[in-house]
Structure formats: structure tokens, C-alpha cells
C-alpha positions as CSV (number, residue, x, y, z in Angstrom):
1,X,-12.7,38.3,-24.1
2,X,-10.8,38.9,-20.4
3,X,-14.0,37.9,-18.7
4,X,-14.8,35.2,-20.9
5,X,-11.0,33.2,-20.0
6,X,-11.8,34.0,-16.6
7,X,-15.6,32.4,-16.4
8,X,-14.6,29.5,-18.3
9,X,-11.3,28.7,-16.0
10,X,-13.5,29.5,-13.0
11,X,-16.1,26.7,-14.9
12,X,-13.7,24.2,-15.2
13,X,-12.0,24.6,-11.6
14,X,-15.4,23.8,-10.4
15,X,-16.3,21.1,-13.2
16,X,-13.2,19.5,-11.6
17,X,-13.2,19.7,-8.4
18,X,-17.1,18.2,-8.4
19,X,-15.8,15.2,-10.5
20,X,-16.3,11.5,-8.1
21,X,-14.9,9.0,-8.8
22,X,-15.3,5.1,-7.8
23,X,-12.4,2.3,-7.4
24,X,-11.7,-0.9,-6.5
25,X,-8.6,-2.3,-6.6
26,X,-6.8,-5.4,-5.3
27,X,-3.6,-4.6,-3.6
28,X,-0.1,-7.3,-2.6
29,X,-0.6,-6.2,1.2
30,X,-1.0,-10.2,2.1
31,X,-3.6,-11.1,5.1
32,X,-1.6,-12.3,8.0
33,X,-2.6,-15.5,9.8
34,X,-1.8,-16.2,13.2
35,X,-0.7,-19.8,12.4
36,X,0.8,-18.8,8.4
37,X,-0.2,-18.8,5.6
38,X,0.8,-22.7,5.3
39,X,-0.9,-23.5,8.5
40,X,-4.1,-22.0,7.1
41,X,-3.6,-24.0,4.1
42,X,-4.0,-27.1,6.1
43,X,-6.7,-26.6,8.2
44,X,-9.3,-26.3,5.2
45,X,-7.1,-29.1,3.4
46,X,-8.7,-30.8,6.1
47,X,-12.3,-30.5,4.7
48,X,-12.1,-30.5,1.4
49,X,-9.0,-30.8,-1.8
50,X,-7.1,-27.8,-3.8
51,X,-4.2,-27.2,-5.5
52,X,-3.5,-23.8,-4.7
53,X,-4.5,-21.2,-2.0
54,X,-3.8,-17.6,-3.3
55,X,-4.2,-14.7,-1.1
56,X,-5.2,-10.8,-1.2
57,X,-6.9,-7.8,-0.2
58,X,-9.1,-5.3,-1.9
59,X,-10.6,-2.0,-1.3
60,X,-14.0,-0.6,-2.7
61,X,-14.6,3.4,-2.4
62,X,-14.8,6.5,-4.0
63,X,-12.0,8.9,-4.6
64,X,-12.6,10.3,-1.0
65,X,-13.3,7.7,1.4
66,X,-12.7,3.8,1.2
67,X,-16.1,1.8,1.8
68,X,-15.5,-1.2,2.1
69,X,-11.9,-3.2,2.7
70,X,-12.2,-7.2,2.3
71,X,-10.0,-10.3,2.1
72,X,-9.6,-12.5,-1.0
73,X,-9.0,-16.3,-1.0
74,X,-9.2,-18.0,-4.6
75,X,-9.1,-21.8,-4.7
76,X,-7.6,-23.0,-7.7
77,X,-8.2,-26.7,-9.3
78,X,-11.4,-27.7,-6.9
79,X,-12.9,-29.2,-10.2
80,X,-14.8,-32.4,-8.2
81,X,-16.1,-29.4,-5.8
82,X,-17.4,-27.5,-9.0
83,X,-18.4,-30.0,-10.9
84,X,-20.2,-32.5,-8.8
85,X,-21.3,-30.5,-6.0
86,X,-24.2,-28.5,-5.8
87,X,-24.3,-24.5,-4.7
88,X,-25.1,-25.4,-0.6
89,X,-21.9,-27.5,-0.5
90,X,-19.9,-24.5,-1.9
91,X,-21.6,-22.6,0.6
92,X,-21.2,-24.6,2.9
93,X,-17.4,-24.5,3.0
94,X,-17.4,-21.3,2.2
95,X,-19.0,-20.7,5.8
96,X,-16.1,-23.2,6.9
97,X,-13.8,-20.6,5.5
98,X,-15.1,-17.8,7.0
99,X,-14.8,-19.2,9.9
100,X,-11.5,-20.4,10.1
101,X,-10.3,-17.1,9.0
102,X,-12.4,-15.4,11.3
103,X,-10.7,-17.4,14.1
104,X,-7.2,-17.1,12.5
105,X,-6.6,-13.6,10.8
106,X,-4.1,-10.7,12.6
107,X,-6.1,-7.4,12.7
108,X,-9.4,-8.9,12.0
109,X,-11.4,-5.3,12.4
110,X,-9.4,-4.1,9.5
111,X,-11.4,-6.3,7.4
112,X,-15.3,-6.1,6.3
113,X,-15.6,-9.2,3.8
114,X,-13.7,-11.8,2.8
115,X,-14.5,-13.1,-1.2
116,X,-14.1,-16.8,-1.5
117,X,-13.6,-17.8,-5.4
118,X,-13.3,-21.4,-6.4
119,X,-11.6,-21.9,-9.3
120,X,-11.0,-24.6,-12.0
121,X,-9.1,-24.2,-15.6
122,X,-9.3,-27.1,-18.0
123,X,-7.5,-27.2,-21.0
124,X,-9.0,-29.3,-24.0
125,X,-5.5,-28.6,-27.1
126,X,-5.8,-24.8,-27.4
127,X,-9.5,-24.2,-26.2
128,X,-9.1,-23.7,-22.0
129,X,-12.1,-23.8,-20.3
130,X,-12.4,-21.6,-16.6
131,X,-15.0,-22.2,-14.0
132,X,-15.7,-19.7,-11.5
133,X,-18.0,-19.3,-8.6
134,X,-17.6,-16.2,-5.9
135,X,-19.0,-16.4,-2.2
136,X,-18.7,-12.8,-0.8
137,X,-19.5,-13.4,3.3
138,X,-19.4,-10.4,6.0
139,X,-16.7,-11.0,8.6
């Protein structure tokens, strides 16, 4: 019974220690812009209309090492954009995007991606209705 505790505590110790494990998680450390976050805001107000700019990172990994480190930007109310335009405009000023931030963000080679959502919510009474489309571009 001594050796038995003993091989099953050696078991799980190794069980354990084997485990991976995956993540991704979005974190509040802000992308810095060399001009602000406001100025950024108006340079691609220039090309095309939103209501809101919201700003992020994320990481992608396992438990170990982190793989891959990217940017978020999420456009909120481009419904004309989403609705009347087809997929190359979105891509389109997603490559604008990229672009601009490529030519504006502090510590660039921190970064690997930067995720472009645009997004639109419309609310019909109770039923609220959200369109989504992500651009993931390498930096």
C-alpha cells in the first residue's frame, strides 16, 4: 500500500507537470501612438466615418511561451461601410489602417498583427442586431 501512494503521487506529479496549455487573452496595456490616440482618430476620420475608435492588445500562446502579440482596433457604428460596401472596400481601409498605424505606433517590433473589427449594433424594440467583420493584417 506504501508503494502504491508513492507510484500514484509520482504519476500525478508527472501527469501535471506534462499538462499545456493554450491562451489568449486581451489585456488594458493601450497601444501608444506617436501623435495620440485622438490624433490617430483623425487621420482615418479622414477616409472613411465612425463613432468610436476603441483600442487594445492581445496575446496568443501557450502556458510557456507567448506566440503571437497583436494590436486591436474595433470601429464601432460603420453601418454604411457594412452595409453597402462590399468585402475589397473593407479591405481596402483596412490596408489604410495598417498603414497608418504602421507609420504611427511607439514600439512597433513589440507587435506581430494588428485585428481590425468593424462594428455596427442596431437595435429594432428589444431585438438588437450586431454586425461584425474582422481583418487580421501582419504588421
Amino acid at each position: 500500500m506504501k508503494y502504491l501512494k508513492i507510484v500514484f503521487v509520482c504519476f500525478l506529479f508527472m501527469v501535471l507537470s506534462n499538462c499545456t496549455t493554450s491562451f489568449k487573452r486581451s489585456s488594458n496595456n493601450f497601444p501608444d501612438f506617436k501623435i495620440g490616440k485622438k490624433g490617430f482618430e483623425n487621420l482615418i476620420a479622414k477616409e472613411f466615418n465612425f463613432e468610436k475608435l476603441t483600442l487594445g492588445t492581445y496575446e496568443k500562446g501557450s502556458s510557456n511561451t507567448v506566440s503571437e502579440k497583436g494590436v486591436n482596433l474595433t470601429f464601432l457604428g460603420v453601418d454604411e461601410m457594412l452595409e453597402e460596401s462590399s468585402d475589397s472596400v473593407l479591405i481596402r481601409n483596412a490596408r489604410f489602417i495598417r498603414k497608418l498605424t504602421v507609420k504611427n505606433l511607439l514600439n512597433l517590433e513589440k507587435f506581430d498583427f494588428v485585428v481590425i473589427t468593424f462594428e455596427n449594433e442596431d437595435e429594432k424594440g428589444v431585438l438588437t442586431t450586431i454586425t461584425k467583420k474582422k481583418i487580421k493584417l501582419e504588421l
